[in-house]
C-alpha positions in Angstrom: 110.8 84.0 104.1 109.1 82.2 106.3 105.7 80.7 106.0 104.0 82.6 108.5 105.9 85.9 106.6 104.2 84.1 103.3 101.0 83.5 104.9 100.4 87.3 106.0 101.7 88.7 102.1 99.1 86.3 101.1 96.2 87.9 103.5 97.7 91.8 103.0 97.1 91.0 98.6 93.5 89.7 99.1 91.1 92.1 98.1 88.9 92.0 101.3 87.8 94.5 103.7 89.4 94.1 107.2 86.2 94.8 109.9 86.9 95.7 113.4 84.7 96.0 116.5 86.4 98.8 118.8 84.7 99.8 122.1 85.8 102.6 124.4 84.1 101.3 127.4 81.3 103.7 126.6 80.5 103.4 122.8 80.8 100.4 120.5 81.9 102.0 116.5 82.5 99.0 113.5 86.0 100.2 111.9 87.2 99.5 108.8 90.6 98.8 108.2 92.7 100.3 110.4 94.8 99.6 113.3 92.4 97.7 115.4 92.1 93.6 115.5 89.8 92.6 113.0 86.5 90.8 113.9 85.6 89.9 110.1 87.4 89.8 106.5 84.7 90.7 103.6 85.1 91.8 99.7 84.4 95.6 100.0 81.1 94.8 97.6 79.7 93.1 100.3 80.7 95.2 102.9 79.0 98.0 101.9 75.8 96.0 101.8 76.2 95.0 105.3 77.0 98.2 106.5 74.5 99.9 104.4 71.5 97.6 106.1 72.6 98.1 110.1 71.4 100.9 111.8 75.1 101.8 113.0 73.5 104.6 115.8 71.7 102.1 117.5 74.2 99.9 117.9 76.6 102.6 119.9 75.8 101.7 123.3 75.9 98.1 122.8 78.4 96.1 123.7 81.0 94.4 121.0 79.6 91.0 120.9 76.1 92.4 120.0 77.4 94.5 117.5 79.4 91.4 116.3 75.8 89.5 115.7 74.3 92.6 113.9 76.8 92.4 111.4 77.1 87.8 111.0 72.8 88.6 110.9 73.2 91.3 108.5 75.7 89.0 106.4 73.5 85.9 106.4 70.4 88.1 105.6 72.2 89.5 102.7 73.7 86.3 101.6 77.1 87.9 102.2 80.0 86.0 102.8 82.5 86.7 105.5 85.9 85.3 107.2 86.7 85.3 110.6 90.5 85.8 111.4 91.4 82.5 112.3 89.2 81.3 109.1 91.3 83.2 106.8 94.3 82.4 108.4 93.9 78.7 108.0 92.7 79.3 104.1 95.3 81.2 103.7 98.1 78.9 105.2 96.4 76.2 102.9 96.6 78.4 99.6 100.8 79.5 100.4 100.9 75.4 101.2 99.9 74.4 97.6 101.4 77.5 96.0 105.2 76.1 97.9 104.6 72.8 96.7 103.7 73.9 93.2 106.8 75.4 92.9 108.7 72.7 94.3 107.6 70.5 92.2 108.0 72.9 89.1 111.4 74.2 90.2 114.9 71.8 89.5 117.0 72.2 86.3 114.8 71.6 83.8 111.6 72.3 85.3 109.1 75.1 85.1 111.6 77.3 86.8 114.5 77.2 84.2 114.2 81.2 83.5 114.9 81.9 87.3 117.1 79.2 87.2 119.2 80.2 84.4 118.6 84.3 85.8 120.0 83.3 89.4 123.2 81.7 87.6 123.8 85.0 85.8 123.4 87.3 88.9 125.7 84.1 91.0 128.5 84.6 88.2 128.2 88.5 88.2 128.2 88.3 92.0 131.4 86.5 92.2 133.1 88.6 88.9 132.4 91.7 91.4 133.9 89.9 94.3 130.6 90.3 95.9 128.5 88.1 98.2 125.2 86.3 96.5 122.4 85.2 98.0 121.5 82.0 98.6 119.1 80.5 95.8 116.9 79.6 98.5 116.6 83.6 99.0 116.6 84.1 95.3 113.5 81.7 94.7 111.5 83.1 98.3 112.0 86.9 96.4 111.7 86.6 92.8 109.4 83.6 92.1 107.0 82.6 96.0 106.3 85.7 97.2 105.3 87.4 94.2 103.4 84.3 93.2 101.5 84.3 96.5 100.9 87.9 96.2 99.4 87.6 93.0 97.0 84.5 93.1 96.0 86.5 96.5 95.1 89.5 94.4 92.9 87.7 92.1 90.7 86.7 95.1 90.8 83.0 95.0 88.8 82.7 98.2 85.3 83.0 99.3 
C-alpha cells in the first residue's frame, strides 16, 4: 500500500464529520458527508453546535465563500475546532509517517513483530506445501499489521 492509500484509510477511520459547501448557481446548502469536496473536517459533537447556531435559510442565496465564513465564525464563537482538507491531510500524512516508522523499528526477527513474523512463516511454508504463490512479506506486513494499525489509532481520534 502506498502511503497516499495509508494516508486516506487513516482520514476515512477518523471520527470526524466531512462538511461541504455545494452551490447550484442559484442556492448555496452546507452538506454533510456525501459526495461533494469537503470545505471542513469536524467531530460530529461539534458539528452539531455549529450547525445548530447558523441560521442555514439565510445563508441560501449567498454565495459559498460567505457561507464558508458563517461556519469558521460559528466555529470560533463556539470554541469549535475544525480541519480544512489540506490541514488534515498533512496531519494525517504525519500520524501514518510515525505509525511506518514505529513499525519499522519494532519489526525484524526478534522485535515487536515476532507473532506476524513467526504467522507469515507459517502461511510462506503452507503456501509452498500447496504449491501456491505467497505474498511478499512486504504485502503481508502493509495488510495484517500498518493498515489495521493506522485504521485503529485513526479511530480513537488522536487529532484535534
Amino acid at each position: 500500500m502506498s502511503r497516499a492509500s495509508l494516508v486516506e484509510a487513516y482520514i476515512s477511520a477518523l471520527p470526524f464529520a466531512a462538511v461541504a459547501i455545494v452551490s447550484d448557481g442559484l442556492r448555496c446548502r452546507i452538506e454533510i458527508g456525501g459526495t461533494s469536496a469537503p470545505a471542513f473536517y469536524f467531530k460530529p459533537s461539534h458539528l452539531e453546535l455549529v450547525l445548530a447556531s447558523i441560521d442555514q435559510e439565510s445563508l441560501a442565496g449567498k454565495p459559498p465563500a460567505a457561507v464558508a465564513s458563517a461556519i469558521e465564525q460559528a466555529a470560533a464563537m463556539l470554541e469549535a475546532p475544525f480541519q480544512t482538507p489540506g490541514e488534515l491531510r498533512k496531519a494525517a500524512g504525519q500520524q501514518v509517517d510515525k505509525i511506518t516508522a514505529r513499525i519499522k523499528v519494532e519489526g525484524g526477527p526478534s522485535g515487536a513483530l515476532k507473532k506476524f513474523n513467526t504467522g507469515y512463516r507459517a502461511y510462506r511454508l503452507a503456501q509452498i506445501e500447496k504449491h501456491e504463490p505467497a505474498i511478499s512479506y512486504a504485502v503481508f506486513l502493509e495488510e495484517f499489521v500498518v493498515t489495521p494499525a493506522v485504521r485503529h489509532v485513526a479511530a480513537k481520534g488522536r487529532m484535534i
